[in-house]
C-alpha positions in Angstrom: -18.2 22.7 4.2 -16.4 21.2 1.1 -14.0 23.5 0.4 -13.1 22.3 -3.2 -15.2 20.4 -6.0 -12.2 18.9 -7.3 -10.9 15.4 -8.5 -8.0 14.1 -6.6 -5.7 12.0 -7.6 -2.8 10.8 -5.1 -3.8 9.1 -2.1 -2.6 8.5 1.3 -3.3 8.0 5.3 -2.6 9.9 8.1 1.2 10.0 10.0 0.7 7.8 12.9 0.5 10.0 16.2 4.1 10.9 17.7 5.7 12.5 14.8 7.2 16.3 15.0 5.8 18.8 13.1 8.1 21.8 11.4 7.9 24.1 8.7 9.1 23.5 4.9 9.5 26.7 2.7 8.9 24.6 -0.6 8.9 21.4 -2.1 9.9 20.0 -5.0 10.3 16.3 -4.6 8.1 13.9 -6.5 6.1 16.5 -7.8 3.2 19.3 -6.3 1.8 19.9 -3.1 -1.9 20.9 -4.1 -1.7 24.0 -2.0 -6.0 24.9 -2.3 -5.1 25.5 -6.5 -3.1 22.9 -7.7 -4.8 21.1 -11.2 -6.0 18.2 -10.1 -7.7 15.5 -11.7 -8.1 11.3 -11.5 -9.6 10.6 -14.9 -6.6 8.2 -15.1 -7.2 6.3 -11.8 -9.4 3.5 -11.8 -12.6 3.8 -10.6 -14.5 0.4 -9.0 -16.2 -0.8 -12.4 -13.2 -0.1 -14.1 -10.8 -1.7 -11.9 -13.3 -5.1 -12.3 -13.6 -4.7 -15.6 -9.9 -4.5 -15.9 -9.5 -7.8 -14.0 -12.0 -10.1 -15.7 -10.4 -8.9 -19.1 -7.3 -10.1 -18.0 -8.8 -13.5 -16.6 -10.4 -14.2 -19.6 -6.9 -13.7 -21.7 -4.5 -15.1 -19.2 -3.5 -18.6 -18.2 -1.8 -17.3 -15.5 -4.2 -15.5 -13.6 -7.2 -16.9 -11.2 -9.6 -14.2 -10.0 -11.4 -14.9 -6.9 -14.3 -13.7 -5.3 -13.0 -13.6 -1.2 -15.9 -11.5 0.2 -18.0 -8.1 0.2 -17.4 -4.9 1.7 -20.4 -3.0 3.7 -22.5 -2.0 0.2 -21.9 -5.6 -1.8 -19.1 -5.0 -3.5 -17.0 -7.8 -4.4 -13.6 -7.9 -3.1 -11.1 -9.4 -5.9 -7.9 -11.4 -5.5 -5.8 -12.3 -8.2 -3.6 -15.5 -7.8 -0.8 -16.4 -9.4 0.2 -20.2 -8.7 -0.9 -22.4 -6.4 2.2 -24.7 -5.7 2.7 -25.8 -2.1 6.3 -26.3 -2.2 6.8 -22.4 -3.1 6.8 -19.4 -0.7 3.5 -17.0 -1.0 3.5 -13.2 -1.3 0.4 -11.3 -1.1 0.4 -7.4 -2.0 -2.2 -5.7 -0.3 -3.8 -2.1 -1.0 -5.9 0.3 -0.5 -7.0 -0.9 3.4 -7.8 3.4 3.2 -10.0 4.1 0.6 -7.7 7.4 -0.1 -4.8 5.2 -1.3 -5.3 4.8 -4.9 -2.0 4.9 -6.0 -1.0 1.9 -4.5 -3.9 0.5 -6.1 -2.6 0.9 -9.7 0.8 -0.3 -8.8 -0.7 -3.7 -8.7 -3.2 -3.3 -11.4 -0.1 -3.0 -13.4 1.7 -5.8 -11.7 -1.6 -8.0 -12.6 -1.0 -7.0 -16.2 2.8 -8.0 -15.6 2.3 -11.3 -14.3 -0.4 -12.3 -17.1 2.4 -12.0 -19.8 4.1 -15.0 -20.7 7.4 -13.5 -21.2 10.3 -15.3 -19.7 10.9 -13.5 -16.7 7.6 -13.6 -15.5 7.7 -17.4 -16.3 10.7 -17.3 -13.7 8.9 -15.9 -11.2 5.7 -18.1 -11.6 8.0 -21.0 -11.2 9.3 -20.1 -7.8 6.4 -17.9 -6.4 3.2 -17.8 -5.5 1.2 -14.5 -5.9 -1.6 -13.2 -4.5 -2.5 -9.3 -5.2 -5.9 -7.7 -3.3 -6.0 -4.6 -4.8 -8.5 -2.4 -2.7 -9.8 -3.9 0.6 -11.9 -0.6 1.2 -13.9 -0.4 -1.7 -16.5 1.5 -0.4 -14.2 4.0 0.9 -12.4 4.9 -2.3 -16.0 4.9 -3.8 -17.0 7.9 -1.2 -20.0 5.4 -0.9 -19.9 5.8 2.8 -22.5 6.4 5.6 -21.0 9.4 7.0 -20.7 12.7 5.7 -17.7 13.8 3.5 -18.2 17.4 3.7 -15.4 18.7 5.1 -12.8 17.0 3.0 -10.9 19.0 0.1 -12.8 16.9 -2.4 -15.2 14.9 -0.7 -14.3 12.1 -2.8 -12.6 9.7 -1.2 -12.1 8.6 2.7 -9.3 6.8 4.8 -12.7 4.7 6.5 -14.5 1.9 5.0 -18.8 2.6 4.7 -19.4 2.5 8.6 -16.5 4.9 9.4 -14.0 2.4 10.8 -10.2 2.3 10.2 -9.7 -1.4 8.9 -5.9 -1.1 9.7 -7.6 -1.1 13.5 -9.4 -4.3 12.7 -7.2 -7.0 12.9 -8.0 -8.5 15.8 -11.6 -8.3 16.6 -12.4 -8.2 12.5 -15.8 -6.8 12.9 -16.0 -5.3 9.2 -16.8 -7.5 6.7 -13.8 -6.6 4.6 -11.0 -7.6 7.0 -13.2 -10.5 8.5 -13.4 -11.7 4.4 -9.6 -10.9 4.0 -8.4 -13.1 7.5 -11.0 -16.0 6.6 -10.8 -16.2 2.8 -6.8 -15.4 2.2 -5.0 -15.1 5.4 -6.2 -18.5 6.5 -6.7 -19.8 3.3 -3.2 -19.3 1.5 -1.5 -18.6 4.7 1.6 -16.0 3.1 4.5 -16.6 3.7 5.1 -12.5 2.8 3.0 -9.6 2.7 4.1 -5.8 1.6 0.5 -3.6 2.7 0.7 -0.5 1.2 0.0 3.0 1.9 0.2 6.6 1.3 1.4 9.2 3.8 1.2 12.6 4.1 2.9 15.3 1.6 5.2 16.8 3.8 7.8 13.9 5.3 11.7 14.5 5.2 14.2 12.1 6.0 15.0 13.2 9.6 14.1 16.9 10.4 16.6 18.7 8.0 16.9 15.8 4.9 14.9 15.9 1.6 11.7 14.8 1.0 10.8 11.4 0.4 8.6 9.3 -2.2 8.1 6.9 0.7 8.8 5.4 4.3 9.1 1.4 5.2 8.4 -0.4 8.5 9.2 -4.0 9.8 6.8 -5.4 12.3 7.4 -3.8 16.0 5.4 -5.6 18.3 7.5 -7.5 21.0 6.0 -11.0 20.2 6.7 -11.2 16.8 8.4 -14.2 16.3 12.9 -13.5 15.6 12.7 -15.4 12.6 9.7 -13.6 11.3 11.0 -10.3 11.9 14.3 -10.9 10.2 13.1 -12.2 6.9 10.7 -8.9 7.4 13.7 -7.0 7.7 15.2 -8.6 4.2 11.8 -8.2 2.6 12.6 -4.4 3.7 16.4 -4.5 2.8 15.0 -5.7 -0.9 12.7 -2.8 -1.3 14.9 -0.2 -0.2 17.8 -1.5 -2.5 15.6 -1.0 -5.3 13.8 2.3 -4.7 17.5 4.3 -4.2 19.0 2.9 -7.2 16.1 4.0 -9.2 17.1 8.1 -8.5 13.6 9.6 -8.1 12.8 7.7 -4.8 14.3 7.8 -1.2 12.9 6.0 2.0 12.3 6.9 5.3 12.0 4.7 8.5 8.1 5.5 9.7 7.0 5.7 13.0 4.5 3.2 13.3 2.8 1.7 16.6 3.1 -1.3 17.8 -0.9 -2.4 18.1 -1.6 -5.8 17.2 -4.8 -4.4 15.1 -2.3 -3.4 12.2 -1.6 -5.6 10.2 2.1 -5.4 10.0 2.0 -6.6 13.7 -1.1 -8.9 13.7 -0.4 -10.6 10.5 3.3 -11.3 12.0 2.0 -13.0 15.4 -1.2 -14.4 14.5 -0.3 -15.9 10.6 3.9 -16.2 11.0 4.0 -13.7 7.5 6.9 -11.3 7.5 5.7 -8.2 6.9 6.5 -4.9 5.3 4.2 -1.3 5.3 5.3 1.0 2.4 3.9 4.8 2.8 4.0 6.4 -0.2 3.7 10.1 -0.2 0.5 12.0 -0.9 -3.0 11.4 0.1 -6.3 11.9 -2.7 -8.3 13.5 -0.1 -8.3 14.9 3.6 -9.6 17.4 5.1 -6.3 19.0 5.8 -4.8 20.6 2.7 -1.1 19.9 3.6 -2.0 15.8 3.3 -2.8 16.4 -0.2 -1.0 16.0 -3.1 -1.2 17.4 -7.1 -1.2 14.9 -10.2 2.1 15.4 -11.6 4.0 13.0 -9.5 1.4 10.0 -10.3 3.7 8.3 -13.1 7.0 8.3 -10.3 5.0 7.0 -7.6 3.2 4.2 -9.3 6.4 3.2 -10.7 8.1 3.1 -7.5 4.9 0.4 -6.4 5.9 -1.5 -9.4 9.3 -1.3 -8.5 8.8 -2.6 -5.3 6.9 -5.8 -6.2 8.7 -6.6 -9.2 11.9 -6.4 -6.7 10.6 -8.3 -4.2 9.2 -11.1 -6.6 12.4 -11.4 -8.0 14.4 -11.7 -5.0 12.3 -14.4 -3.3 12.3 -16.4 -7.1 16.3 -17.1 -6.8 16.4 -16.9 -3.6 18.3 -13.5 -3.1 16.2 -12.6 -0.4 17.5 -15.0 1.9 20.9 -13.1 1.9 20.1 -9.7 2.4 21.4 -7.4 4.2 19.1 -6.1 7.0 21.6 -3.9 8.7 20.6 -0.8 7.2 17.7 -0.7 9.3 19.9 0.4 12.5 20.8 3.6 10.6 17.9 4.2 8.6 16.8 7.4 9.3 13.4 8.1 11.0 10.2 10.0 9.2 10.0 13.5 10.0 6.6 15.7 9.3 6.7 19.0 9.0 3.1 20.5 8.5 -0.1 21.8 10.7 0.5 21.2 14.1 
């Protein structure tokens, strides 16, 4: 049964199988762990409508925005991608969200970033110059709608799912593409604008320290790992990284973690890498909206810190590929970036 009516309002996806599991006496980092009575509420957070509505206000205001169409998800709903420049002799970045419909944090870290990148401030004018931006802010519509064909009854909310409207994982469906929303994402952006860079983002669980003793983090990072990648792929995925992780620690209210990922050509951090030549970065950020484990779920008071921390990331990474930065940095702090340790339910 549904064990709370309650409005969530982090987000985030199941640790990837393989991690240890521990005990943590308490936790303070970025915010609550909703512990069954936790205040929780998402009257802040975008819902569908509002997250169009949001977008075509902006396109009708800014010069600098396109919004596209690229497809539909299982119950017709659009699926938006906001473009930012369209010249071929610049390199591409596409941030993606919300593949799990429980991820809506990393959804309004680009809602903000479209705001950003509509201005026509100077900086932003920099950017546009040297970049091309594409944002698809939540590829599982359906599943962040809890519009789904399954039944939601044992989650803490029942509000919103990992799975898109037939129950399927769509960071498992890069390959065959048998959901409309990653068939729509591969045909009508993948292939289209072929990136040259891609951060997909994500939520994690609440409970993740660096290594089995560290602190908590805000977040864990991944490069592609699947042996075929191509060397020159995964290095300028390793300077995407080295970019993001530079900015998150200097801020003070982040730290990063290596995540265990797999190596499955299905996610898209691998299958993007091989089949499209983008370099590729997953970002976890910590919480999830709903579950039906408790100790995946996260309370509302760390929403400002972590949607920053999105903004962060892309304004960073924008930045560095605009002057060129990027091209310099130092990817050695992968080798002793320490690994993503859960301590929770076994």
């Amino acid at each position: 049964m549904k064990r709370k009516a309650l409005n969530i309002a982090l987000s985030g996806v199941l640790l990837s199988s393989g991690l240890a599991f521990g005990t943590v006496d308490s936790v303070s980092a970025n915010g609550p762990n909703y512990n069954g009575n936790e205040t929780i509420k998402n009257e802040r957070l975008h819902s569908y409508s509002e997250m169009v509505k949001l977008l075509e206000r902006v396109d009708q205001k800014s010069e600098n925005l396109t919004l596209e169409v690229y497809g539909q998800s299982v119950k017709d709903r659009d699926l938006y991608l906001a473009k930012f420049g369209e010249n071929e002799d610049n390199p591409t970045i596409l941030f993606l969200t919300q593949q799990h419909g429980n991820e809506t944090l990393t959804t309004e870290a680009a809602l903000k970033m479209v705001q950003y990148l509509s201005t026509d401030s100077n900086e932003v004018q920099q950017i546009l110059d040297n970049v091309n931006v594409l944002i698809a802010p939540r590829l599982n519509v359906d599943g962040a709608e809890g519009d789904v064909n399954f039944s939601l009854d044992d989650y803490v909310s029942g509000t919103h799912t990992r799975y898109n409207a037939n129950g399927v994982d769509l960071n498992r469906d890069h390959v065959d593409r048998e959901q409309p929303e990653t068939k729509a994402l591969h045909e009508n952006v993948l292939a289209k604008y072929m990136p040259d860079y891609m951060i997909d983002f994500h939520h994690q669980g609440t409970q993740v320290t660096k290594g089995e003793d560290g602190p908590l983090v805000s977040g864990s990072i991944l490069h592609p790992t699947n042996e075929d990648v191509d060397s020159e792929v995964l290095e300028k995925s390793k300077q995407l990284g080295a970019i993001v992780y530079d900015a998150v620690e200097s801020k003070g209210y982040g730290t990063l973690s290596k995540y265990p990922g797999g190596n499955a050509n299905t996610i898209s951090r691998n299958g993007l890498a091989n089949e499209y030549g983008i370099s590729t970065l997953l970002f976890e950020m910590r919480g999830m909206a709903d579950h039906y484990r408790e100790d995946y779920v996260l309370g509302q008071k760390s929403n400002g810190k972590l949607i920053q921390q999105g903004v962060v990331t892309m304004k960073a990474t924008l930045k560095a590929i605009a002057d060129g930065s990027i091209d310099n940095a130092d990817t050695s702090f992968w080798d002793t970036l320490t690994g993503s340790y859960y301590h929770g339910e076994e």
